[in-house]
VOPAGU-2260 file (C-alpha; in pm, 1 decimal, decimal comma):
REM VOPAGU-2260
SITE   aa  ch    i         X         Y         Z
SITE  UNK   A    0   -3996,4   19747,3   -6807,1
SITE  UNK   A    1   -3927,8   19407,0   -6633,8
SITE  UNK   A    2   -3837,7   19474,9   -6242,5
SITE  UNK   A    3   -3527,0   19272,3   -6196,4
SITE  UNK   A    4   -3732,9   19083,0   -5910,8
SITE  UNK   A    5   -3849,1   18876,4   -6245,0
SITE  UNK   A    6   -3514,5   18859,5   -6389,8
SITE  UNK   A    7   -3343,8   18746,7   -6106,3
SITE  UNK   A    8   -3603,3   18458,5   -6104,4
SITE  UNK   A    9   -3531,3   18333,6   -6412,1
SITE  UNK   A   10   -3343,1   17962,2   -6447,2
SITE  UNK   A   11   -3512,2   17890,4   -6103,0
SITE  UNK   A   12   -3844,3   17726,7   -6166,0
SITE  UNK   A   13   -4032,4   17964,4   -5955,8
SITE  UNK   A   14   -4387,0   18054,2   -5955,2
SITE  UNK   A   15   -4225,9   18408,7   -6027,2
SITE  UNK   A   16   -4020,6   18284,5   -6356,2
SITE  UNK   A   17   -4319,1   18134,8   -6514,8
SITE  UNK   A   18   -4479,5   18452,3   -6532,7
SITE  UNK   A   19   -4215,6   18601,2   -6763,0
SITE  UNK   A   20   -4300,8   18453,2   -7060,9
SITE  UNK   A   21   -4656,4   18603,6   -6993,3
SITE  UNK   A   22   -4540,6   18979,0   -6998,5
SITE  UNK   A   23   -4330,1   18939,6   -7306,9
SITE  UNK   A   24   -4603,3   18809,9   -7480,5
SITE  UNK   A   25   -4833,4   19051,7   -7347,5
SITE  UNK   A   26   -4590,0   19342,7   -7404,3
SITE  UNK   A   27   -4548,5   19181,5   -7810,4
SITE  UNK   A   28   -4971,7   19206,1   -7841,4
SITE  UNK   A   29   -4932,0   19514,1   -7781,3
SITE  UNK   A   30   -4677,7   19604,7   -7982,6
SITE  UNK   A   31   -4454,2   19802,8   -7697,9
SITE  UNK   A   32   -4083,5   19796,4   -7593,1
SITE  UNK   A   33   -3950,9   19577,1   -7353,9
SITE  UNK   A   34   -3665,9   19671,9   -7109,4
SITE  UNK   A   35   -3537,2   19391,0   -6852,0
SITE  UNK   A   36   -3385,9   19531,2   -6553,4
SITE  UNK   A   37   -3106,9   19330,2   -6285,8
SITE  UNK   A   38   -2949,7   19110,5   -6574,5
SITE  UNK   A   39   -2673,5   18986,2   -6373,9
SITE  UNK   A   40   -2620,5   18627,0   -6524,4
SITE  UNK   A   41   -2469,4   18502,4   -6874,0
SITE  UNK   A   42   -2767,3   18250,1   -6800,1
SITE  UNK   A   43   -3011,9   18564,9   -6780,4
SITE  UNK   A   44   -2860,9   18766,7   -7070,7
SITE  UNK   A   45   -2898,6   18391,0   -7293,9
SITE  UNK   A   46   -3241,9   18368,6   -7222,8
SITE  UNK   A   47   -3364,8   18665,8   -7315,6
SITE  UNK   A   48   -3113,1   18669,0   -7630,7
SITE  UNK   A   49   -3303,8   18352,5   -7742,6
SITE  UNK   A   50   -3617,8   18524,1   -7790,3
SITE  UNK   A   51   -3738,6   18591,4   -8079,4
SITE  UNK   A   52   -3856,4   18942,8   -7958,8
SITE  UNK   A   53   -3671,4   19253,1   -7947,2
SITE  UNK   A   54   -3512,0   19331,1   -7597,4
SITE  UNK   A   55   -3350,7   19575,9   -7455,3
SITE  UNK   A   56   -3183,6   19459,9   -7164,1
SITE  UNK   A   57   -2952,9   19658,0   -6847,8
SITE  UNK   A   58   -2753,9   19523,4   -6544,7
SITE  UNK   A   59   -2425,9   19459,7   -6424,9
SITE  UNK   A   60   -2405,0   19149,0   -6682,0
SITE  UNK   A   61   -2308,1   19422,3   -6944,9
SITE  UNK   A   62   -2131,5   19682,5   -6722,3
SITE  UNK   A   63   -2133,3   19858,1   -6419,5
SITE  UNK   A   64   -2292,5   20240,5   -6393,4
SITE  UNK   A   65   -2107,9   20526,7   -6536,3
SITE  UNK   A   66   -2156,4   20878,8   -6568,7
SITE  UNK   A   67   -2275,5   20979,7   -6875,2
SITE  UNK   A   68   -1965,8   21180,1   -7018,0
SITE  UNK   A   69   -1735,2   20848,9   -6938,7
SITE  UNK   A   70   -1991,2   20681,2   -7152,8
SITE  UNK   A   71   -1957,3   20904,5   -7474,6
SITE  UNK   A   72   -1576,7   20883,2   -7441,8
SITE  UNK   A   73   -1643,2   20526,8   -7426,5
SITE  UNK   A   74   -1873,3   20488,0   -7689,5
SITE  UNK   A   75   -1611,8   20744,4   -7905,8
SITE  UNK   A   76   -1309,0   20491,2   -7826,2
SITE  UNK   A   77   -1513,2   20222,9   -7962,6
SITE  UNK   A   78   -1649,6   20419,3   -8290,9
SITE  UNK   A   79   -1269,8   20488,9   -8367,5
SITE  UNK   A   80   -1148,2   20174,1   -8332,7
SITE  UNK   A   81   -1397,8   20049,0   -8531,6
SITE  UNK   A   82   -1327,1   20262,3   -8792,4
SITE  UNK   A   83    -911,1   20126,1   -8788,2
């Protein structure tokens, strides 16, 4: 997992950023998942989306908490209108 004191670092030019790319390539050596926390930013969400890794990512950028039974309803609402 990537604390979201990295992610909110990225598009700065920190000392802190540049150390990124260093875990994901570490993380891809080893062949384990990688989970980003505190994506907040469109500019966040595109860097990691331009990757060419496999990233799982969470934050308010995609949606605020919710309970899990709100989620499968969700999630259901979606499958059924997909299915329309």
């Amino acid at each position: 997992k990537i604390d979201r004191a990295f992610t909110d670092a990225i598009g700065t030019g920190s000392l802190t950023a540049a150390i990124v790319p260093q875990i994901l390539a570490m993380a891809q050596a080893l062949d384990v998942a990688v989970v980003v926390e505190g994506v907040e930013r469109q500019d966040q969400s595109d860097y990691f989306a331009s990757l060419d890794q496999d990233i799982l990512a969470q934050g308010w950028h995609f949606g605020e908490p919710v309970p899990a039974q709100e989620l499968f309803a969700l999630l259901e609402s979606k499958k059924a209108q997909l299915q329309d």
